[in-house]
N, C-alpha and C positions, 0 to 999 in steps of 0.2 A: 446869699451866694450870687455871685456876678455873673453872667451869662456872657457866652462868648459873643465875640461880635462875628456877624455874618463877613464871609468875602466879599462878599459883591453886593450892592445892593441891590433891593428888590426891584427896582425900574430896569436894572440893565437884565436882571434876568429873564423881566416879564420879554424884553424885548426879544429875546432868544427864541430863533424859531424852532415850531415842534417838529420831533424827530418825524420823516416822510413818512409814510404807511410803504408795507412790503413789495406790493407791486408795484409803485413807481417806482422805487428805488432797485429795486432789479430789474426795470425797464433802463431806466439813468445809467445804472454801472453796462449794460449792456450796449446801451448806445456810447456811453465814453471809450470801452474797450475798441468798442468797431472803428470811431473816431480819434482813437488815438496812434501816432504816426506811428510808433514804436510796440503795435500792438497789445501796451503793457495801461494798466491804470494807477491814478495814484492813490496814495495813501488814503484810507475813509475816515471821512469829516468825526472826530473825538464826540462834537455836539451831536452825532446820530447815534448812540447809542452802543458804539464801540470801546469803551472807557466807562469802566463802570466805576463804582465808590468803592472805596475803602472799606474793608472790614473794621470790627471793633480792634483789631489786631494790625492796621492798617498797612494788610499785606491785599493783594488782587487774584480773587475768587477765582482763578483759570480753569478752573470743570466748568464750575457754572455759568462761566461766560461760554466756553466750546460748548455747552448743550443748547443754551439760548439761540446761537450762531446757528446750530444744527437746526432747529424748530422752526428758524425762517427760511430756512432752506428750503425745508421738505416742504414747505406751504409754498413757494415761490415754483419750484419744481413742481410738476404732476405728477401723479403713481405712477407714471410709467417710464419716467424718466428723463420725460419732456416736457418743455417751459407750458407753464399755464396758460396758452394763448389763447386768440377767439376761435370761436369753434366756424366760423367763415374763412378762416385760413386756412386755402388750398392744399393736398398733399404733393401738388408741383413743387412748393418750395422745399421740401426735404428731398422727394424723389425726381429731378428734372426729366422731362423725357428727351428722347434720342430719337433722331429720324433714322443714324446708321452706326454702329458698334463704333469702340476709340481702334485706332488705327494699331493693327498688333493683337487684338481681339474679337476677332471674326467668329473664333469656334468656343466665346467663354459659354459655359455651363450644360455644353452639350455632351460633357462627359457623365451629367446624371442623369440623362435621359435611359429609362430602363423599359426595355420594349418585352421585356418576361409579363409583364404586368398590363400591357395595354391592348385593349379588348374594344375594337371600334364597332361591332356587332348588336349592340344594345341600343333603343332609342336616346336619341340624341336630345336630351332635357336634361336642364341646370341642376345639378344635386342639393340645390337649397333655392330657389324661384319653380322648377321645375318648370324652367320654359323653355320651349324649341326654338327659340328669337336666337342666332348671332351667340353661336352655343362654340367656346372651346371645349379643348382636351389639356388635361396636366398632362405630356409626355413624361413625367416622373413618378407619378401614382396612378392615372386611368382615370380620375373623376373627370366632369364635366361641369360648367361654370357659364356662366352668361356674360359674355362681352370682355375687355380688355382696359377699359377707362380710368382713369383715378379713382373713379367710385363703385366699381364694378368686380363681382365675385372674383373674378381671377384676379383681378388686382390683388385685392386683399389675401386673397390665397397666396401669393408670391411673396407679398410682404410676412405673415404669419407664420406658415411653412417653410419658406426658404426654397421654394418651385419656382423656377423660374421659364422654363420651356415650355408655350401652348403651340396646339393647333387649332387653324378652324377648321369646324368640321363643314361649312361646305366649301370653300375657297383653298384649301388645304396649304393658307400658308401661317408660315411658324413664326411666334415673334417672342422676344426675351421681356419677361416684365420682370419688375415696372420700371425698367427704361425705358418700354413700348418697340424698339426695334423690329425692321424684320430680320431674320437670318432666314440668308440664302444659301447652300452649304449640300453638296452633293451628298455627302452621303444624307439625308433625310430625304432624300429621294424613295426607298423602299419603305419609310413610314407614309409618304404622300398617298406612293401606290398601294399599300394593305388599307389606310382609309377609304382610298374610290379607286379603284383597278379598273384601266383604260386600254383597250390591246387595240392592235389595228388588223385591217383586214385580211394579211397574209397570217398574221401569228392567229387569228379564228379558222384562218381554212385549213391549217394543219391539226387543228384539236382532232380529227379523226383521221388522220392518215399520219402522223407522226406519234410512237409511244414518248411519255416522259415524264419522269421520277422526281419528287423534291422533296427537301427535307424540310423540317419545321424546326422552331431554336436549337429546340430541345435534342434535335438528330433525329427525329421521329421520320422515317419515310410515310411518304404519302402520294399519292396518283392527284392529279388537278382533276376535275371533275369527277371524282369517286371519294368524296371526302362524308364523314360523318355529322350529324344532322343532331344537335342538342336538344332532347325532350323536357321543356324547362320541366314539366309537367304531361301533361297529356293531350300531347300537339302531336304525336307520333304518327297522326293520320295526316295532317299538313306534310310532314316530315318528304314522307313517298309520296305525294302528292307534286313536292315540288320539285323533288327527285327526277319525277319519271318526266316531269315539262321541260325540266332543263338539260333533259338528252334529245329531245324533238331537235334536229337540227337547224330546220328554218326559224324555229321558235326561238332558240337559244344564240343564231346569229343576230336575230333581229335586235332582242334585249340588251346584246354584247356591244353591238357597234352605231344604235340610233342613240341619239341625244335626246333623252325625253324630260329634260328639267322644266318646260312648259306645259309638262302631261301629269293630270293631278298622282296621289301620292302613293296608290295602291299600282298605278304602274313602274311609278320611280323606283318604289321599295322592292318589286320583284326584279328589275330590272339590278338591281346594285346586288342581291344576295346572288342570282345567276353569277355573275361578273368573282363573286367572292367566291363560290363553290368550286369553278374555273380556274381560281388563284395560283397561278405555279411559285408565286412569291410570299407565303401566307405563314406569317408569326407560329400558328397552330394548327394542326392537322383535323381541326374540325369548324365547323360554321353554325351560329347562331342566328334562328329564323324571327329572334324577338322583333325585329323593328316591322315586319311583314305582320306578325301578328298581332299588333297591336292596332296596326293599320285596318287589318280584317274584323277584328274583332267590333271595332268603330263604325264599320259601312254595313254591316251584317247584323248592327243592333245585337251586336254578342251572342248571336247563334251560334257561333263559330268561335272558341275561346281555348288559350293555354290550360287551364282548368280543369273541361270537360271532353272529354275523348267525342269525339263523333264520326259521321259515316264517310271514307274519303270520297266515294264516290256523289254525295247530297252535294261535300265541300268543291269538287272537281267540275260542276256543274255550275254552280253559283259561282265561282272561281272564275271558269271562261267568260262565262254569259257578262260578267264585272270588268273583267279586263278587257274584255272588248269593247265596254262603252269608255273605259277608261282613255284607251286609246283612239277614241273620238269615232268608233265605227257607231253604224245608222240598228235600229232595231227594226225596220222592214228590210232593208236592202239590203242583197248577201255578197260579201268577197268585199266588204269596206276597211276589214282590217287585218290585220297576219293572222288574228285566233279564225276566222271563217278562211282565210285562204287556203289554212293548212287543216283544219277538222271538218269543217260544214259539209254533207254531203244532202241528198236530194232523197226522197222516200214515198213511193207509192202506198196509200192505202185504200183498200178496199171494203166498205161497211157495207153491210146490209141486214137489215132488219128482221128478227124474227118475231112471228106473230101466233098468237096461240088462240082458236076459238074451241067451242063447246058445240058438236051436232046433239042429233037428237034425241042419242043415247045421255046425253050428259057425262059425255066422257071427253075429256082436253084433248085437241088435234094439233098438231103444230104444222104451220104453214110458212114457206121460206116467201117472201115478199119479193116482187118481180125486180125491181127495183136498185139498183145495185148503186151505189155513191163513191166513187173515184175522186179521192186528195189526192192534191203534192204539198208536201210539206219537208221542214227542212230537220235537218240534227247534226247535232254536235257527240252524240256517244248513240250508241247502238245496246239496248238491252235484252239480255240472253235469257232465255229462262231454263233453269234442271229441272227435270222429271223428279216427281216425289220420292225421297229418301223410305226405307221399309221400315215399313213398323214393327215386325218384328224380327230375334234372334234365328239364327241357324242351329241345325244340330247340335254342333258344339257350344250352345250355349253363347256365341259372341257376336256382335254388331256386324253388319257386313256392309263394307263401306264402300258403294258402287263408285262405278265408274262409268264416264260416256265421254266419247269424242266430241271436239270441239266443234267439228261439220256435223254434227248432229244437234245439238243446240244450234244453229244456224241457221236451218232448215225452214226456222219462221221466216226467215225472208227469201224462201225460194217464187212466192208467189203462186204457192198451189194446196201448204195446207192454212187451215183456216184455227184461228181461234175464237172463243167464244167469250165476252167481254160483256156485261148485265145483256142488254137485251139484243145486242149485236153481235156480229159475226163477220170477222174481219182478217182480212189477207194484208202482206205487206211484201212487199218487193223493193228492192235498191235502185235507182237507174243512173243510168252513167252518165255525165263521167264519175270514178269515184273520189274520194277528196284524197290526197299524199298521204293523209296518215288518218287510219283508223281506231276507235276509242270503242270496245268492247267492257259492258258491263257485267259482271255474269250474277244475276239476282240469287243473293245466297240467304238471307233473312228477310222472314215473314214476318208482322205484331200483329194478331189480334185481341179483343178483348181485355185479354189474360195473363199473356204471356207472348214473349218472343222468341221467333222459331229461328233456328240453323239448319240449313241441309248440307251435308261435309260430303258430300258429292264429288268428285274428283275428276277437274275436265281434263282429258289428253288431248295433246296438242303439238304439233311439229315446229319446231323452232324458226325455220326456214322454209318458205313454197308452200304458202298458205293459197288455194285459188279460191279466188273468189266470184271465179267468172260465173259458177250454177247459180247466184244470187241477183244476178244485176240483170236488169232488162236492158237491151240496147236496143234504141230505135233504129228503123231500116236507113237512116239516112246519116247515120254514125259515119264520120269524117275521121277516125281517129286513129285509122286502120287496123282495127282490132276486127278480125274476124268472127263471126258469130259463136264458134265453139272454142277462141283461142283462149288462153287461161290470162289468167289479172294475178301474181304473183304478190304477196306481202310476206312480212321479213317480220317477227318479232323483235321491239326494240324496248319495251320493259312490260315487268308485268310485278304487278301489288299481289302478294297473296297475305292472308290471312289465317291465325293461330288461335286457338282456343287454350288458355291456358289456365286452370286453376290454382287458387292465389294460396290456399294449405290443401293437402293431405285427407283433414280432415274435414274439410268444407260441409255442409250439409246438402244432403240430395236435392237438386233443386236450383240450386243457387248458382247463378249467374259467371261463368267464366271470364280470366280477363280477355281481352283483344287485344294480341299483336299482329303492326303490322312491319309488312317487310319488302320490301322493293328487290328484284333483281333488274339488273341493266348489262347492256349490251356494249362491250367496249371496244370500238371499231377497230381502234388501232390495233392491238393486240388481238384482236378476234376471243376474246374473254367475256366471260361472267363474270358480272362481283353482285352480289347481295347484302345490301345494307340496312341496318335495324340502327338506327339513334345514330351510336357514335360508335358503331359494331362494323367493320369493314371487313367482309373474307369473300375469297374467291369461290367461285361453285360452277359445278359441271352443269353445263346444256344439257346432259345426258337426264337430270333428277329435276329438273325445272318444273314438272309438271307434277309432283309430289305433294305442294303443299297447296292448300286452298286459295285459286286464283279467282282472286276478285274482281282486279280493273285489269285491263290487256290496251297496250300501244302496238298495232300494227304498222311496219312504214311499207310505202309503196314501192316495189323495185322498179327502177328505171330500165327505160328499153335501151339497149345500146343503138347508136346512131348510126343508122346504114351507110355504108357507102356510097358517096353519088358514083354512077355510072360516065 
C-alpha cells in the first residue's frame, strides 16, 4: 500500500516555531491591544495553536477547540478575575489615589454614611491589629481599622465591603477610600463633634444657669449632663463615681475647656467622657465609660475592673490621689492641681497615748500619758463613722432600722470628743480655711475574719445650710472675715447611696446580697433632682433623698455674696 506523501517537508516544519507558552502570549496580545492605534488586534497567528486538524470526518472540532480556548483563559486570568500578575505590583495601578474628589462630586458616598450604628464610646483599637496607632472608624458599619494606605485595614475594608467613608479618631477628619481623599463637607460636622465634643467658654458657664432639652436619633429626650452610664458588667460603682465628679463644677470646667492632649491617658480619657456626658448633640441618650475603664483597669494593675464590682469609695480615693499626679500635681505640695484646689482640706489631730501598769495589788491601772502629739495633716474625703446597728428584734418581732442625724456623725471633728484607736486616743478637728467642696464618707461595711458586716443605719440630712462652722477651728488671726460663731454654709450637690438587693426569693440565709449603686444629683438649672442607676434616669423629690443608704456625700461651699463698697 502506498503511503501518502507529507505536505511539507520535514526541514520546513522543524523550522516552524513552537507555539509561545500562556503567559507571554497573553502578555503579547496585551501589549498589541494597548499598542494598537485602532484599539483592536489582529487576527491570531493559525501556527499558535488556533487552527486545529481535521477530524477523521475532516470537519473542525468547535466544542473542543471553545474549551481549549476557555482552559487558557482561566490559567492566564487569576481566580478572581484578575490577570495573573507579579505579586510587586502596587494596588495604585488599579485603585489611583485622589488628593481632591472629581469636580461635580464633593458629597459621593456620603449618603451611606449610617450614624444609627456609630458608637465612638469604645477603646479605639483596630478590630483585626488591635492597635491604638492611627486608628479609623467605618462611618458605615462602626468598626475600627488601622490607618488608610494601600496596604492598610481600611483599605482593604473599602475595597471588600464596599465602605468607603473613615474617620480619624484623633484628627477627626474624614477621607473616601481607596481614592484616599479628604471630604470636607458641613454636614459631618455633628459626626466630628459626637467623636471629640469641644464647647467654649460662654456655652460651659450656662450649663447651670440655662435648662436644655435634646433629643437623640432615635427622638429619645434627654437632659445633657443627666444622661445614663452603661454597666458593661459591674462598673456600676465607676458609674456614680464619675457621675457625682462631673457635676463639681470647677472640676467639670476645668476637663471641659483645658487642652490635655500632652497629659498622660487617664486624664485625657476622663477628660473626653465628661465633655460626652455634657453632649447636647449626642447620637444616643446614654454614654459608655469603656475607654476610662480600661485606662483604670491598666494603672490599678486591675483592682479596679468592668468584671468585679468594688467599693466606690477605695475607687473615689485612688481615683483623685491618680488624677492629680496625672495632671502633673506634686505629692508633698498642696493646691498644685484642680483635684487639691477643689477637695484638699487641712485636719488637726490629736494622739495621746495610753498606758496601762499593774500596782501592788496586781490589778491593771490605766494611766493617760502627759504627753499629748498635735499633726496637721491633709485630706481629700472626710470619714463618718454610725453607731452600732441593734442586735436585736422589737416587740413586734421586726428589725428596727435606726436612724441619726448627719451633725451627729460629724461630732468626730468637733475637737472635743475623743476616739480610741489600738493604744491611742485621738481627737480631730478641721481648721480653716475649708476646701469649696466637701467629700463625706459615711463607713457602712465592716470585714472581719469571717464575714462582712453592713450597718443600714439611716443618716438624715438637710439638703441645703449644712453649717459647718461647730467643726473648724479658726485661728485668732483669720483674715477672712468670718466671725468666730458666724456659720460656713454647704449646699448638697450629689450624693451615692446604696441598696441591698437579693438576687432570688429563695436565696439561702446567709448569702451575700447584691449592691446597687445609685447617684442622685443636683441640677442647678432647674432646681431638680434626677437620680441615676446605669442607664435608669427619673426625677426624685429632695424631700425622700435621705431614705436610702448614703454612702459617699458631695458638699459645695456657698459663696458669700460681695458687699457693697461704701
Amino acid at each position: 500500500m502506498l503511503k501518502r506523501q507529507a505536505e511539507e517537508a520535514l526541514e520546513e516544519d522543524n523550522a516552524t516555531a513552537s507555539p509561545a507558552s500562556k503567559r507571554p502570549r497573553f502578555n503579547a496580545l496585551a501589549e498589541e491591544e494597548a499598542g494598537h492605534p485602532n484599539g483592536t488586534r489582529s487576527e491570531p497567528d493559525p501556527t499558535n495553536g488556533d487552527v486545529f486538524e481535521h477530524d477523521s470526518r475532516q470537519g473542525k472540532d468547535i466544542l473542543a477547540a471553545a474549551d481549549l480556548e476557555g482552559e487558557e483563559l482561566e490559567e492566564a486570568v487569576g481566580v478572581n478575575g484578575e490577570p495573573d500578575v507579579d505579586d510587586e505590583q502596587s494596588a495604585l495601578t488599579s485603585h489611583p489615589r485622589q488628593d481632591a474628589p472629581a469636580q461635580g462630586y464633593t458629597d459621593l458616598y456620603l449618603d451611606t454614611i449610617n450614624r444609627a450604628v456609630l458608637d465612638f464610646d469604645f477603646e479605639k483599637l483596630c478590630s483585626v491589629t488591635l492597635s491604638n496607632i492611627n486608628v479609623y472608624a467605618c462611618l458605615v458599619c462602626g468598626k475600627y481599622f488601622q490607618g488608610r494606605g494601600p496596604r492598610s485595614h481600611a483599605y482593604f475594608h473599602g475595597l471588600d465591603v464596599g465602605h468607603h467613608v473613615f474617620v480619624n479618631m484623633e484628627t477627626q477628619r474624614v477621607y473616601v477610600l481607596p481614592e484616599g481623599y479628604e471630604v470636607k463637607n458641613k454636614s459631618l460636622d455633628d459626626l466630628k463633634f459626637v467623636v471629640d465634643p469641644r464647647y467654649t467658654k460662654e456655652e460651659v458657664a450656662k450649663l447651670d444657669t440655662e435648662s436644655r432639652t435634646s433629643w437623640d436619633l432615635v427622638g429619645k429626650r434627654y437632659v445633657p449632663g443627666f444622661v445614663g452610664l452603661n454597666n458593661i458588667k459591674d462598673n456600676d460603682y465607676l458609674n456614680v463615681v464619675v457621675h457625682a465628679l462631673a457635676h463639681v463644677p470647677p472640676l467639670r470646667n476645668f476637663f471641659m475647656l483645658e487642652e490635655l492632649s500632652s497629659k498622660p491617658q487617664l486624664a485625657q480619657r476622663f477628660s473626653i467622657l465628661v465633655r460626652k456626658i455634657w453632649n447636647p448633640r449626642a447620637f444616643k441618650s446614654h454614654v459608655s465609660p469603656h475607654e476610662l475603664l480600661q485606662e483604670v483597669a491598666l494603672r490599678s494593675n486591675k483592682r479596679f475592673t468592668l468584671i468585679e464590682q468594688c467599693d466606690p469609695a477605695d475607687f473615689l480615693s485612688w481615683f483623685l490621689n491618680h488624677l492629680h499626679l496625672s495632671l502633673g500635681g506634686s505629692k508633698t505640695k498642696a493646691g498644685t492641681s484642680i483635684i487639691h484646689k477643689v477637695f484638699q482640706g487641712k485636719l488637726q489631730v490629736e494622739s495621746q497615748l495610753i498606758t496601762a501598769k499593774a500596782d501592788a495589788g496586781d490589778r491593771l491601772r490605766f494611766e493617760e500619758a502627759a504627753e499629748v502629739k498635735v499633726d496637721i495633716s491633709r485630706f481629700l474625703m472626710l470619714t463618718l463613722d454610725l453607731p452600732a446597728a441593734p442586735l436585736f428584734q422589737d416587740e413586734l418581732d421586726r428589725n428596727i432600722i435606726p436612724q441619726v442625724p448627719l451633725t451627729t456623725i460629724l461630732s468626730k471633728y468637733d475637737g472635743v470628743r475623743s476616739q480610741e484607736h489600738l493604744a491611742l486616743r485621738r481627737r480631730y478637728r478641721l481648721l480653716h480655711p475649708l476646701p469649696p467642696y466637701l467629700i463625706f464618707h459615711i463607713k457602712r461595711f465592716s470585714r472581719n475574719k469571717f464575714v462582712d458586716e453592713r450597718n443600714p443605719t439611716i443618716v438624715t440630712f438637710p439638703v441645703r445650710s449644712l453649717d459647718m462652722s461647730p467643726y473648724v477651728e479658726r485661728p485668732a488671726s483669720a483674715t477672712s472675715g468670718h466671725g468666730p460663731n458666724e456659720p460656713i454654709w454647704y449646699d448638697l450637690a450629689a450624693n451615692i447611696t446604696h441598696e441591698a438587693i437579693r438576687s432570688r426569693d429563695d436565696s439561702v440565709e446567709g448569702e451575700a446580697p447584691r449592691k446597687v449603686w445609685r447617684v442622685q444629683l443636683r441640677d442647678k438649672a432647674r432646681e431638680e433632682w434626677v437620680q441615676v442607676q446605669d442607664l435608669f434616669v427619673e426625677e426624685v423629690r429632695k424631700e425622700i433623698l435621705f431614705l436610702g443608704e448614703s454612702y459617699l456625700q458631695i458638699w459645695e461651699k456657698r459663696r458669700e455674696p460681695k458687699k457693697a463698697s461704701s
